[in-house]
PyMOL Python script that loads the backbone (N, CA, C, O; Angstrom):
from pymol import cmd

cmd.read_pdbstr("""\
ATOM      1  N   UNK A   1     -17.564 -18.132  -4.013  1.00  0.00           N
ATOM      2  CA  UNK A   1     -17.152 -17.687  -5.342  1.00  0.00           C
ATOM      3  C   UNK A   1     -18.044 -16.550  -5.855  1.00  0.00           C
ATOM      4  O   UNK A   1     -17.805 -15.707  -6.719  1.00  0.00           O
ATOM      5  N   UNK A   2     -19.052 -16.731  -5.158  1.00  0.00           N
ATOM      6  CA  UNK A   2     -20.060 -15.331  -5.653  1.00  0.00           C
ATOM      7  C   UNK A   2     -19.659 -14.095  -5.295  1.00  0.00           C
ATOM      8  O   UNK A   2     -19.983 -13.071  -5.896  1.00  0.00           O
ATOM      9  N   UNK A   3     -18.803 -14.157  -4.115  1.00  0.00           N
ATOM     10  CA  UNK A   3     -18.663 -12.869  -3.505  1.00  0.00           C
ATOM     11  C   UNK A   3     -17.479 -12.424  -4.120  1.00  0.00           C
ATOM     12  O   UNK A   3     -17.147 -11.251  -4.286  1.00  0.00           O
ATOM     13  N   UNK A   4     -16.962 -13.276  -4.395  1.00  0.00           N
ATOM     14  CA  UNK A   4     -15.425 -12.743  -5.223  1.00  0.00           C
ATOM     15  C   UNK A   4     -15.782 -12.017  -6.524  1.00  0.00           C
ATOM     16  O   UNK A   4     -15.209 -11.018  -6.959  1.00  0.00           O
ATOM     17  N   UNK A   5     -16.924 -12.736  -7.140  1.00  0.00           N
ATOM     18  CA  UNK A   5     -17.203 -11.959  -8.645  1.00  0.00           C
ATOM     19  C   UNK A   5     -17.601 -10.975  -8.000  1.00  0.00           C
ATOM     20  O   UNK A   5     -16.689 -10.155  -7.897  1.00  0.00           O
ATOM     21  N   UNK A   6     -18.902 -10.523  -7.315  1.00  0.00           N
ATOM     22  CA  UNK A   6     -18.995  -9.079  -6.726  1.00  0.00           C
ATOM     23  C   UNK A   6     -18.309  -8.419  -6.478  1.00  0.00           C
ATOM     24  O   UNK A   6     -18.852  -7.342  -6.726  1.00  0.00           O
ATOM     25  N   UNK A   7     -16.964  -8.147  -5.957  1.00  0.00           N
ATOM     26  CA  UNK A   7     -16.254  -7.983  -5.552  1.00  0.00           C
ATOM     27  C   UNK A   7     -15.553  -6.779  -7.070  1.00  0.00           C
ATOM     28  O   UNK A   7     -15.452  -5.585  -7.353  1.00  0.00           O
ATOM     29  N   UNK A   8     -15.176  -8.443  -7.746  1.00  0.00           N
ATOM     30  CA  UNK A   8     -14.570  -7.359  -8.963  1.00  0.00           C
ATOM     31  C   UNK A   8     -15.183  -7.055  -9.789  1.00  0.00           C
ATOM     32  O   UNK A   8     -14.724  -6.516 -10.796  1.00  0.00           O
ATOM     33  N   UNK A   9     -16.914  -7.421  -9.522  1.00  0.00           N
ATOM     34  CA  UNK A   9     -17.829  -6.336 -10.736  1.00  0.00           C
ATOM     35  C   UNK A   9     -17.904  -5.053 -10.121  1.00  0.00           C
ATOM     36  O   UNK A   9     -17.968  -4.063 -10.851  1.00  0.00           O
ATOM     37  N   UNK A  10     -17.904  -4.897  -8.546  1.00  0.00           N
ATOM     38  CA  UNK A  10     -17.622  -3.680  -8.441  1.00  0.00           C
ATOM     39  C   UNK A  10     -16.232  -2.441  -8.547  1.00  0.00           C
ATOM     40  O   UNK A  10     -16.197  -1.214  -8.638  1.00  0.00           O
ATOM     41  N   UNK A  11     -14.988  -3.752  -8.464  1.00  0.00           N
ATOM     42  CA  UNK A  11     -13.743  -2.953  -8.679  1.00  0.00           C
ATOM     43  C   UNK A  11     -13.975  -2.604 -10.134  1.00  0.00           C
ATOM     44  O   UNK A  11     -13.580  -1.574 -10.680  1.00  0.00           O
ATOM     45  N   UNK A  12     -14.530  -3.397 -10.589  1.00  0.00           N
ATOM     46  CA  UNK A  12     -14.133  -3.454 -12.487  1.00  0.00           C
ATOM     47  C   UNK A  12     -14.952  -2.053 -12.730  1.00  0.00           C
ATOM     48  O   UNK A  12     -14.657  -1.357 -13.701  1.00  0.00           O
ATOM     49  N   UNK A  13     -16.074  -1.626 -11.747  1.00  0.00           N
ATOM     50  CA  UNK A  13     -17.314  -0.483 -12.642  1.00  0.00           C
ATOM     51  C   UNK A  13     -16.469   1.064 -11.569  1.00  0.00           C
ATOM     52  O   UNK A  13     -16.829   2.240 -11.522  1.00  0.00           O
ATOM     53  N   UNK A  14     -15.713   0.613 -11.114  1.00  0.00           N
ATOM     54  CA  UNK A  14     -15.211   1.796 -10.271  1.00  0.00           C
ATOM     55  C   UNK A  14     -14.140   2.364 -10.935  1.00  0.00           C
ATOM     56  O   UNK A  14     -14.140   3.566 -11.200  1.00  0.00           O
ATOM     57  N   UNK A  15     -12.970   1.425 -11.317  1.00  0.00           N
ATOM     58  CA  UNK A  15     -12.106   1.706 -12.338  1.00  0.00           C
ATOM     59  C   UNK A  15     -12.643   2.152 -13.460  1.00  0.00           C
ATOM     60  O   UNK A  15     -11.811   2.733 -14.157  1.00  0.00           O
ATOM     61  N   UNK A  16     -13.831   2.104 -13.961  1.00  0.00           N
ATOM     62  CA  UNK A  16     -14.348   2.670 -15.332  1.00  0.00           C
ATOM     63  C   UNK A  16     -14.680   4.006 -14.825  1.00  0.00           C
ATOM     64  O   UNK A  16     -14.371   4.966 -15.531  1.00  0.00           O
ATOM     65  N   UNK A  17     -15.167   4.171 -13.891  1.00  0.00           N
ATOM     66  CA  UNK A  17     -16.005   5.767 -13.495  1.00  0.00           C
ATOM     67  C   UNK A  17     -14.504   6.281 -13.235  1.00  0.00           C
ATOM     68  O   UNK A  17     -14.221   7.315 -13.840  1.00  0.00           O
ATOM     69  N   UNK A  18     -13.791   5.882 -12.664  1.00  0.00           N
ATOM     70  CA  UNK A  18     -12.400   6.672 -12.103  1.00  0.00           C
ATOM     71  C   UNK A  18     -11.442   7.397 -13.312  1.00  0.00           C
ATOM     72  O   UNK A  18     -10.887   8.495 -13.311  1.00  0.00           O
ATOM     73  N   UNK A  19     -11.482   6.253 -14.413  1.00  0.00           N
ATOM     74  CA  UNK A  19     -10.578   6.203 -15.099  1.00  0.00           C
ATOM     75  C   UNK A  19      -9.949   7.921 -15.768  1.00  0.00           C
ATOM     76  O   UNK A  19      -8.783   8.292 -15.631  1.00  0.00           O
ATOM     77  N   UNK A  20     -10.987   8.696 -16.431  1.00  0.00           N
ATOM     78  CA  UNK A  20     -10.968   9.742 -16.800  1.00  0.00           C
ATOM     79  C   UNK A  20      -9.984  10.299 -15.595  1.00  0.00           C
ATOM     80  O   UNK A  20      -8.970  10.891 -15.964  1.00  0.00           O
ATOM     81  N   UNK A  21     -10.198  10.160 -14.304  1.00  0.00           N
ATOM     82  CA  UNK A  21      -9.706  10.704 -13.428  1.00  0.00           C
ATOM     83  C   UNK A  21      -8.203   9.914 -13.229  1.00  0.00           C
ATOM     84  O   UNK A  21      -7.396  10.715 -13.700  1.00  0.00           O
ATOM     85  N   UNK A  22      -7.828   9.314 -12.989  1.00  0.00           N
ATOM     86  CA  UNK A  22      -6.602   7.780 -12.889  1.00  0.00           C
ATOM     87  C   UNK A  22      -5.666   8.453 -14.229  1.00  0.00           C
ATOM     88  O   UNK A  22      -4.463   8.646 -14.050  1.00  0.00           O
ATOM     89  N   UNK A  23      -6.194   8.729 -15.329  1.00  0.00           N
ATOM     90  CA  UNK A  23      -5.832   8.746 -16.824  1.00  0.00           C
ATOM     91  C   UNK A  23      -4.563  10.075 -16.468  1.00  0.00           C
ATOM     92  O   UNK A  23      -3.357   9.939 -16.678  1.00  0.00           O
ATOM     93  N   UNK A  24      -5.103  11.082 -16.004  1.00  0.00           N
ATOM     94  CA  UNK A  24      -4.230  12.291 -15.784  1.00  0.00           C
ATOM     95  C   UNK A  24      -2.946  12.588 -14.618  1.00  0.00           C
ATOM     96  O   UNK A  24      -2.130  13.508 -14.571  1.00  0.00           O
ATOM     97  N   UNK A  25      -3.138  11.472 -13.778  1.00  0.00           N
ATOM     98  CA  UNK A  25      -2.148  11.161 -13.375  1.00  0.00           C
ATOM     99  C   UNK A  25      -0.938  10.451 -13.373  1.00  0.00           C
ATOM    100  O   UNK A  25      -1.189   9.246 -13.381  1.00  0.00           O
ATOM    101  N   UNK A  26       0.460  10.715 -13.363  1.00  0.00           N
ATOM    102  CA  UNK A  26       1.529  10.132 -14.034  1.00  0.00           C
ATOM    103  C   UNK A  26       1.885   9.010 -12.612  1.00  0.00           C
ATOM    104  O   UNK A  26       2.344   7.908 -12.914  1.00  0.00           O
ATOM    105  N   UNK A  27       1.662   9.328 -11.088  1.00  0.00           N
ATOM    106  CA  UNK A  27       1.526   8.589 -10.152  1.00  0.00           C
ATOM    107  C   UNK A  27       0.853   6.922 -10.322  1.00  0.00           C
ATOM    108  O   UNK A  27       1.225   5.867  -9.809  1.00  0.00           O
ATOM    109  N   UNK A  28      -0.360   7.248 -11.335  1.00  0.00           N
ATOM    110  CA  UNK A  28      -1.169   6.287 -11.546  1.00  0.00           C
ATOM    111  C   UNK A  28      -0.357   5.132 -12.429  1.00  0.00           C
ATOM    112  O   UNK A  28      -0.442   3.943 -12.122  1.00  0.00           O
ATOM    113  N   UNK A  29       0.507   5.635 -13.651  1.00  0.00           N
ATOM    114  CA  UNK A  29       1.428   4.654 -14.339  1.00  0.00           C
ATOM    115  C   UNK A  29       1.920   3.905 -13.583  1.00  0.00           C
ATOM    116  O   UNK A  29       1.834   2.681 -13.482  1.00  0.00           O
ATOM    117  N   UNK A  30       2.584   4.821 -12.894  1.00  0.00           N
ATOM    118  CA  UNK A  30       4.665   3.972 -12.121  1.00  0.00           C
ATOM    119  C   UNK A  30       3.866   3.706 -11.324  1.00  0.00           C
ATOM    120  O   UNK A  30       4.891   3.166 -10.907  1.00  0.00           O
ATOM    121  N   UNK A  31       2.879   3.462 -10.476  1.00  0.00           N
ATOM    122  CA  UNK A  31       2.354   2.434  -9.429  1.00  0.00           C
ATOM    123  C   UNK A  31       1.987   1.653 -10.402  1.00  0.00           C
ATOM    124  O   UNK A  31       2.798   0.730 -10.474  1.00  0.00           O
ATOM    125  N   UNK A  32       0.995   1.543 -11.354  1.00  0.00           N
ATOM    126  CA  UNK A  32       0.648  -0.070 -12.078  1.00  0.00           C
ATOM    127  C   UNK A  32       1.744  -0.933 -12.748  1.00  0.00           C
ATOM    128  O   UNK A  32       1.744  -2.122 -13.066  1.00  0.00           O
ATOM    129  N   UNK A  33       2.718   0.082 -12.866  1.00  0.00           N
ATOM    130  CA  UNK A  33       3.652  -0.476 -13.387  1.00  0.00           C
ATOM    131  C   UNK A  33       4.777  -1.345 -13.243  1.00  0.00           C
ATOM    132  O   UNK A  33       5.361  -2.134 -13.986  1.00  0.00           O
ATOM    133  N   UNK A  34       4.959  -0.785 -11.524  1.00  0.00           N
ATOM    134  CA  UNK A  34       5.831  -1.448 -10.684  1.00  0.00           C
ATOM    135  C   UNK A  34       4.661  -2.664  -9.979  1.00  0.00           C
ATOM    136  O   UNK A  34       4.897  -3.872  -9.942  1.00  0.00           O
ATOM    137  N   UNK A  35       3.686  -2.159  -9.576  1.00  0.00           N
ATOM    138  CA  UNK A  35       2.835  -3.871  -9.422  1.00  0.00           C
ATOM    139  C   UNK A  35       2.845  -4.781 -10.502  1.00  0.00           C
ATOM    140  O   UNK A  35       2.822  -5.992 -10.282  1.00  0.00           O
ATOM    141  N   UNK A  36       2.870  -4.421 -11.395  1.00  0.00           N
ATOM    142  CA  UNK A  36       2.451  -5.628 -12.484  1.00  0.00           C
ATOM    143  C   UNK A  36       4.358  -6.194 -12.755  1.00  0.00           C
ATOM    144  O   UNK A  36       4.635  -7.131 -13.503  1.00  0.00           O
ATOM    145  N   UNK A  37       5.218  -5.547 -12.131  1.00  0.00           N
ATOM    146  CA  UNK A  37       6.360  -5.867 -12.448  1.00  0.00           C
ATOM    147  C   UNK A  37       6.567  -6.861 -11.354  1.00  0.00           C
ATOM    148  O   UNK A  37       6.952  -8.007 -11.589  1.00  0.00           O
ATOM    149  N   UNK A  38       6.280  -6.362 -10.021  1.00  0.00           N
ATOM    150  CA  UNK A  38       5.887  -7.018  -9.089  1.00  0.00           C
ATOM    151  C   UNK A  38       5.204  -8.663  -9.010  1.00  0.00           C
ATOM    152  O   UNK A  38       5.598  -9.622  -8.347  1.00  0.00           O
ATOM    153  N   UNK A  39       4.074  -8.556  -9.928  1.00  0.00           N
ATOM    154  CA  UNK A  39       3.341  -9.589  -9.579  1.00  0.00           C
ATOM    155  C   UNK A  39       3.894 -10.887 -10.815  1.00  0.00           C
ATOM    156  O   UNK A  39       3.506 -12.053 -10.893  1.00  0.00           O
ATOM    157  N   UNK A  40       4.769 -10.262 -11.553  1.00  0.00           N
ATOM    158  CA  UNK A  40       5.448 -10.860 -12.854  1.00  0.00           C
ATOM    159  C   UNK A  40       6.734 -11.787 -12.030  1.00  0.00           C
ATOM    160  O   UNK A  40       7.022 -12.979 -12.135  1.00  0.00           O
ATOM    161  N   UNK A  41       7.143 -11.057 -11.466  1.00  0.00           N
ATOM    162  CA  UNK A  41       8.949 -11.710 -10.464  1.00  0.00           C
ATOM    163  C   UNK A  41       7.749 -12.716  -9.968  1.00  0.00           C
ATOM    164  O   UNK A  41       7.507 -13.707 -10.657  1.00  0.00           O
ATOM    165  N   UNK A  42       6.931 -12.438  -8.665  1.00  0.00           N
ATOM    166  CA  UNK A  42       6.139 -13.269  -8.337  1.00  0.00           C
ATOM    167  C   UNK A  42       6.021 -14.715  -9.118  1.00  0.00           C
ATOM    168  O   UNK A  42       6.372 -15.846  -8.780  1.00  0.00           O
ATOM    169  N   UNK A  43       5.370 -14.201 -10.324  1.00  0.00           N
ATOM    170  CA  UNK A  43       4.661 -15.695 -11.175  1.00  0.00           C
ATOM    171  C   UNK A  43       6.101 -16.418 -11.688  1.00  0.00           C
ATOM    172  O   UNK A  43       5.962 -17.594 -12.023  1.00  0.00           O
ATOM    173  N   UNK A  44       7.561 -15.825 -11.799  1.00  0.00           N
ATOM    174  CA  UNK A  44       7.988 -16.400 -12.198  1.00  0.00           C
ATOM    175  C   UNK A  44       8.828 -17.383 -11.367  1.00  0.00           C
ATOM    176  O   UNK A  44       9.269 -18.470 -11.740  1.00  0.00           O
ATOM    177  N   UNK A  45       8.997 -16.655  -9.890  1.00  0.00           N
ATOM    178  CA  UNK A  45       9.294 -17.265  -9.115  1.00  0.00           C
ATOM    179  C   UNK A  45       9.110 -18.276  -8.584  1.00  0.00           C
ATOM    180  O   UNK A  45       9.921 -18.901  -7.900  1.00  0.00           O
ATOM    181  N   UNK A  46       7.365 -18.728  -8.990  1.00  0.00           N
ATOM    182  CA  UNK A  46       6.496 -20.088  -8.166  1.00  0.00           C
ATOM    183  C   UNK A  46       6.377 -20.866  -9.455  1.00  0.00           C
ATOM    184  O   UNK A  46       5.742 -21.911  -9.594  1.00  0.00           O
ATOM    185  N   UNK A  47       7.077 -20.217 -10.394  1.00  0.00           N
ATOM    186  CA  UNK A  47       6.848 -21.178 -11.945  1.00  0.00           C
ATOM    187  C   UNK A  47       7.889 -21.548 -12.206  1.00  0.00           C
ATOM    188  O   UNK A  47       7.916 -22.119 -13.296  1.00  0.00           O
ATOM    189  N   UNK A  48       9.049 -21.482 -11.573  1.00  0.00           N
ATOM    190  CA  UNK A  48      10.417 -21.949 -12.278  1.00  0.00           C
ATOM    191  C   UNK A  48      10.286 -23.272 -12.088  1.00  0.00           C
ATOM    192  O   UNK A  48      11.155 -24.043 -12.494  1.00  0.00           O
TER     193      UNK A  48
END
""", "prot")
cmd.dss("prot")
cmd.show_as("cartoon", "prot")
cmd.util.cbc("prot")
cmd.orient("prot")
């Protein structure tokens, strides 16, 4: 379990340095957008 928090203290401080950069791209939306749409069908699928 330790390595997992490492893991996303480092995704979490990479996405902060990136972001300025991530921010100006319209690529960057419609990919989070369609994952999180993605991972939504997912949750609802194993929750019905």
């Amino acid at each position: 379990t330790k390595l997992f928090r490492l893991i996303f203290l480092v995704l979490g401080a990479l996405l902060i340095i990136l972001s300025p950069e991530m921010s100006k791209s319209a690529m960057f939306y419609y990919s989070n957008a369609m994952i999180l749409g993605i991972v939504l069908v997912i949750l609802i699928v194993l929750f019905q």
